[in-house]
ZASE-106975 format. One record per atom (N, C-alpha, C, CB): x, z, y; residue number from 1; residue in one letter; atom name. Coordinates in steps of 0.1 Angstrom, whole numbers. Glycine has a CB too. Example, Ala and Ser with C-alpha at 12.3 -4.5 7.8 and 13.67 -1.06 7.14 Angstrom:
REM ZASE-106975
<<132 78 -57> 1 A N>
<<123 78 -45> 1 A CA>
<<132 78 -33> 1 A C>
<<113 90 -45> 1 A CB>
<<128 71 -22> 2 S N>
<<137 71 -11> 2 S CA>
<<129 79 0> 2 S C>
<<141 57 -6> 2 S CB>
END
This chain:
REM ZASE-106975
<<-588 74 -295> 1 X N>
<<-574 77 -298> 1 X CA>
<<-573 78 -313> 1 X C>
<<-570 90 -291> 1 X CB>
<<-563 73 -318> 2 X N>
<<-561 76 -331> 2 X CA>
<<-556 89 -341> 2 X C>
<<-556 68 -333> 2 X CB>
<<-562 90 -351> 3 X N>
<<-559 103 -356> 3 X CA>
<<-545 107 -359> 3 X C>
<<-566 104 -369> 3 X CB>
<<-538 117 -360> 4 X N>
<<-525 120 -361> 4 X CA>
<<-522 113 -373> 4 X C>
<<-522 133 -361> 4 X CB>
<<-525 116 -386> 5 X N>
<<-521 108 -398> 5 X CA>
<<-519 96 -395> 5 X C>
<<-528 107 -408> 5 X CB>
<<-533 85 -394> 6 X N>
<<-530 70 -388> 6 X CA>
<<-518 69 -379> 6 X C>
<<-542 65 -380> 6 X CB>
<<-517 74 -367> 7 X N>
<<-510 73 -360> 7 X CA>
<<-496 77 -358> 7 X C>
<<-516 75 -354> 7 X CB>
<<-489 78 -368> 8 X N>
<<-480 87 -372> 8 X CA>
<<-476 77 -380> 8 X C>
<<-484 101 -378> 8 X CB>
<<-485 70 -396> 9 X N>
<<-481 54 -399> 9 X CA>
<<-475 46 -393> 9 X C>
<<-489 49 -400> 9 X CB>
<<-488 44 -381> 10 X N>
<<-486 29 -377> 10 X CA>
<<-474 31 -367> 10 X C>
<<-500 21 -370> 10 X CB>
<<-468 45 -360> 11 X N>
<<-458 43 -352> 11 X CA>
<<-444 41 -362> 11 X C>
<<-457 55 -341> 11 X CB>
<<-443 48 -377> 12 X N>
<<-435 47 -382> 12 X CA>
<<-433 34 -393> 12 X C>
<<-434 58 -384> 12 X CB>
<<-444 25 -389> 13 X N>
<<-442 10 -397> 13 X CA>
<<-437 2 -384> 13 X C>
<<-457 3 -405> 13 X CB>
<<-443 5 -374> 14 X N>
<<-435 1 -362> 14 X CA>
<<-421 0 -359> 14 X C>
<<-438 9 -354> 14 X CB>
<<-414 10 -356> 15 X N>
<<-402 14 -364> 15 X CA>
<<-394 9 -369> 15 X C>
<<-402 17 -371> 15 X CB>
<<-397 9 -382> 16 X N>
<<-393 2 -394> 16 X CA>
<<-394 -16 -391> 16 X C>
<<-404 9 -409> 16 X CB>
<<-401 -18 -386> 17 X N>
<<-406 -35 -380> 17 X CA>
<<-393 -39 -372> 17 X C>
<<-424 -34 -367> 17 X CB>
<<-392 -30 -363> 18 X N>
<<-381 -31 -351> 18 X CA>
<<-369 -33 -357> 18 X C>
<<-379 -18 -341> 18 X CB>
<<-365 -18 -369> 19 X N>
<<-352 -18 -373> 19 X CA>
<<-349 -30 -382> 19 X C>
<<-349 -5 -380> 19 X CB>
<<-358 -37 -390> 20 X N>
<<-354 -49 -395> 20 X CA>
<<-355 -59 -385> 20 X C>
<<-363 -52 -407> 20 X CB>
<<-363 -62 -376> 21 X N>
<<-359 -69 -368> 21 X CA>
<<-347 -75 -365> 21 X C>
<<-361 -65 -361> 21 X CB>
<<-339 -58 -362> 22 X N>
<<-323 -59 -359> 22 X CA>
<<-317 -64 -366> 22 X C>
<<-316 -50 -357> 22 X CB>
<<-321 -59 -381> 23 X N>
<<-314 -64 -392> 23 X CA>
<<-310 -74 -397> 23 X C>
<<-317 -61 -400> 23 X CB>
<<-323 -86 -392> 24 X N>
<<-325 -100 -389> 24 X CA>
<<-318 -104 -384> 24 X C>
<<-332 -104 -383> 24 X CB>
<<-319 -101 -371> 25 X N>
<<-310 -109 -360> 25 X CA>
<<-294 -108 -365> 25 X C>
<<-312 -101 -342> 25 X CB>
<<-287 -96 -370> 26 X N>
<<-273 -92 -371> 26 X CA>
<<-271 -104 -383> 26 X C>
<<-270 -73 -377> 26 X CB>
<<-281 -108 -389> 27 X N>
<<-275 -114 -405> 27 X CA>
<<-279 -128 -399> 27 X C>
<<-283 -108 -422> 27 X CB>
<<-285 -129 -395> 28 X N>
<<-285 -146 -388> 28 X CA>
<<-271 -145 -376> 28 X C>
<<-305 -150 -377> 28 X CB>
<<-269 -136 -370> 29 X N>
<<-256 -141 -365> 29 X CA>
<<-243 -138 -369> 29 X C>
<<-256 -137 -354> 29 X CB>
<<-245 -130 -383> 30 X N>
<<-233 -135 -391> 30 X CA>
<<-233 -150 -396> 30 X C>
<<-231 -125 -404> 30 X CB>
<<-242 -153 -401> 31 X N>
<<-249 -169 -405> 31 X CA>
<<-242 -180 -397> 31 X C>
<<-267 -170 -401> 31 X CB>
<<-245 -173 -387> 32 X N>
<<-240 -181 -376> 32 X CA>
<<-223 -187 -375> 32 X C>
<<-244 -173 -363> 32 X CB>
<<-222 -172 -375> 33 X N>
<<-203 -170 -372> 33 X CA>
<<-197 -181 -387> 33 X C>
<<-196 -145 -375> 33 X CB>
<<-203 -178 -400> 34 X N>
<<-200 -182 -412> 34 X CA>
<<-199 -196 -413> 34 X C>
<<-207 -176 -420> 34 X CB>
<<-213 -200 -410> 35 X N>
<<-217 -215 -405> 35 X CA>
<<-204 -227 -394> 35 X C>
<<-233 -211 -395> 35 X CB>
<<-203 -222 -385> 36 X N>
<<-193 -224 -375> 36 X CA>
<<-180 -222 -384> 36 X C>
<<-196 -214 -362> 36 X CB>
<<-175 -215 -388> 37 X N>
<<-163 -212 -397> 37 X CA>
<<-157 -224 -413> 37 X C>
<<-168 -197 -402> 37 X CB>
<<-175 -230 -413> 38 X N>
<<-172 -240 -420> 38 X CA>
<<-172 -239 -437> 38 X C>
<<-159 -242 -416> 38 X CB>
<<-184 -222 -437> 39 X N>
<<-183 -217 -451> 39 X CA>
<<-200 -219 -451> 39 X C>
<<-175 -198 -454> 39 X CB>
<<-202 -229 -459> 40 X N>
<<-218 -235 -454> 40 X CA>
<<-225 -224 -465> 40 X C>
<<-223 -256 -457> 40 X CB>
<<-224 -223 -476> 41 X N>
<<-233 -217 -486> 41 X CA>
<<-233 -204 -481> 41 X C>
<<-229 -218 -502> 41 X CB>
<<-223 -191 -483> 42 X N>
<<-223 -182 -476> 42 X CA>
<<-230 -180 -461> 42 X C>
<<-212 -181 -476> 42 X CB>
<<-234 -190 -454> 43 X N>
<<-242 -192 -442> 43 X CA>
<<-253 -192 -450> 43 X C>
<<-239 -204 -434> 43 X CB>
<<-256 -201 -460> 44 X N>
<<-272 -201 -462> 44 X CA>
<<-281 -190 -468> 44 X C>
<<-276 -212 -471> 44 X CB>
<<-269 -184 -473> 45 X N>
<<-271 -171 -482> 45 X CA>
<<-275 -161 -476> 45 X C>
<<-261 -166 -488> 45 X CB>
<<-264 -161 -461> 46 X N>
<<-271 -148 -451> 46 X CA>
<<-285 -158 -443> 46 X C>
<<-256 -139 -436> 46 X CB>
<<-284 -164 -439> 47 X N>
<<-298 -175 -431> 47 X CA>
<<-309 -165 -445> 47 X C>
<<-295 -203 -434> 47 X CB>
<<-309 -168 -454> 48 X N>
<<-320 -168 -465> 48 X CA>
<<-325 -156 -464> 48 X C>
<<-316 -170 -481> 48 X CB>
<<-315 -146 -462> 49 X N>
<<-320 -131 -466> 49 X CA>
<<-324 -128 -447> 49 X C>
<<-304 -117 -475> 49 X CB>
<<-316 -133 -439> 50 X N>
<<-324 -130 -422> 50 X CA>
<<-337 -134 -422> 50 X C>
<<-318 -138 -408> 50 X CB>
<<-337 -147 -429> 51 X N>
<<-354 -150 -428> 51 X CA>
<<-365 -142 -438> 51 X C>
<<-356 -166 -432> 51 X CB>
<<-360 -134 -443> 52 X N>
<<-367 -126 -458> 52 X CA>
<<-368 -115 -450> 52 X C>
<<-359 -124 -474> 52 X CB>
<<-362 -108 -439> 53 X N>
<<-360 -95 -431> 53 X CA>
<<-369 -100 -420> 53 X C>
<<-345 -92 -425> 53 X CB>
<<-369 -111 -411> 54 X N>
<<-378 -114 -404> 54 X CA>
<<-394 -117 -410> 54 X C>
<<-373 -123 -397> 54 X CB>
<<-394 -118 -423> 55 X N>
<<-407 -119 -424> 55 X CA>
<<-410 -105 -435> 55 X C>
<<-411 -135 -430> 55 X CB>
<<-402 -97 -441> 56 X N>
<<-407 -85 -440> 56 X CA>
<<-409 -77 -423> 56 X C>
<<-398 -77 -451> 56 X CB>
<<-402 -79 -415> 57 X N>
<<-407 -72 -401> 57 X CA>
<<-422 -76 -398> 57 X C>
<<-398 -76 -389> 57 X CB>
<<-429 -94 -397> 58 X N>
<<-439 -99 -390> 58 X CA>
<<-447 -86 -401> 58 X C>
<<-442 -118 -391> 58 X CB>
<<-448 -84 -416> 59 X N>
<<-458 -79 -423> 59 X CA>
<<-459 -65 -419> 59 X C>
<<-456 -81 -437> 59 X CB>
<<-446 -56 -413> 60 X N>
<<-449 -48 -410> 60 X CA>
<<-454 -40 -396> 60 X C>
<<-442 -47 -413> 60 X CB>
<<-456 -53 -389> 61 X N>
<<-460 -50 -378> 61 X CA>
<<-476 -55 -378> 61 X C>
<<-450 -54 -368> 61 X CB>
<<-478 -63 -387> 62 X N>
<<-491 -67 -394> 62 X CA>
<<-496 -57 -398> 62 X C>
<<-490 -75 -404> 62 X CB>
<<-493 -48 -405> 63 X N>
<<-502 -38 -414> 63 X CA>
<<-504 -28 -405> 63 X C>
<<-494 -32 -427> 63 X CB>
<<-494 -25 -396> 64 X N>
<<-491 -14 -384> 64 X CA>
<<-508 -17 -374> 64 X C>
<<-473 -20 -371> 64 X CB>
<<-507 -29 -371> 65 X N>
<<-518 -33 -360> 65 X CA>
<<-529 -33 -370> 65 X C>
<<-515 -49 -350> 65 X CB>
<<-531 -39 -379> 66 X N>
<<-545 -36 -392> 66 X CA>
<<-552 -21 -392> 66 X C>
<<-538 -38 -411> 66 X CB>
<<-541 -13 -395> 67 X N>
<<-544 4 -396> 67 X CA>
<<-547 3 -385> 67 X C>
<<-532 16 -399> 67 X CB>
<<-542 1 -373> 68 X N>
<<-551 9 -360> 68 X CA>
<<-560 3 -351> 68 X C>
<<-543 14 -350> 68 X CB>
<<-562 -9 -356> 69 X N>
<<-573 -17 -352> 69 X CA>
<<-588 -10 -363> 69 X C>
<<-567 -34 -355> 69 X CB>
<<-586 -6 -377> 70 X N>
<<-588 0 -386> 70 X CA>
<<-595 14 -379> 70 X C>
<<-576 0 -393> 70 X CB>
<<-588 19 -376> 71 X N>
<<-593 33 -369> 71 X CA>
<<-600 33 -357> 71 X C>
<<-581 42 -366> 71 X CB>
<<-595 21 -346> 72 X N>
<<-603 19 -335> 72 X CA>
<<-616 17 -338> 72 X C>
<<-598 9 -328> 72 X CB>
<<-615 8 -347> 73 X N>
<<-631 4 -353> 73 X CA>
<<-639 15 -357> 73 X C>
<<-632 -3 -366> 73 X CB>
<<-632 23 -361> 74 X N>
<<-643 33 -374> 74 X CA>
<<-645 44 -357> 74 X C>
<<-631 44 -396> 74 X CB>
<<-637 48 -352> 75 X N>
<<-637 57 -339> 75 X CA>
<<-651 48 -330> 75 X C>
<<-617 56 -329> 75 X CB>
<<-652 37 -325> 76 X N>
<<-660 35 -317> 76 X CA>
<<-674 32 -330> 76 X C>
<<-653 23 -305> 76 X CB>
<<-672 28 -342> 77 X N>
<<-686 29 -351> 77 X CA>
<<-691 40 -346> 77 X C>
<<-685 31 -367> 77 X CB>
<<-684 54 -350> 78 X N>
<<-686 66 -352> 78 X CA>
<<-694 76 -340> 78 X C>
<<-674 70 -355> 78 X CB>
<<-691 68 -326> 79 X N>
<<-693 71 -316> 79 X CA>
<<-706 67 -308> 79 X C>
<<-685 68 -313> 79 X CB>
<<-711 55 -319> 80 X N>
<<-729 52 -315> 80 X CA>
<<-732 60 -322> 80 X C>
<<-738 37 -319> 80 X CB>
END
């Protein structure tokens, strides 16, 4: 099981992973709405920053699973 500190991290990079997620998805479907409306740069502008939110989420849920894969390791080292 992982230690409260670690684990306390990685649920709250978790989190934070998800809530940009959302943040993603909302600005790619303004993108969307903008795009369709026929205001193409303003589309690319929010497209640019959804895809900059989705790939700060992949890193945060990257670092999340690192840390506790991190701890799993050192917990079953520790344990031979």
């Amino acid at each position: 099981m992982l230690g409260a500190p670690n684990s306390l991290v990685v649920t709250a990079l978790r989190k934070k992973a998800v809530i940009t997620l959302q943040d993603s998805t909302e600005l790619f479907e303004q993108a969307y709405t903008l795009l369709r409306d026929g205001q193409l740069e303003e589309a690319e502008e929010l497209k640019e920053k959804a895809q900059s939110k989705r790939t700060e989420s992949s890193w945060l849920i990257t670092e999340a699973n690192r840390l506790e894969t991190r701890e799993i390791g050192t917990i079953k080292f520790n344990a031979n």
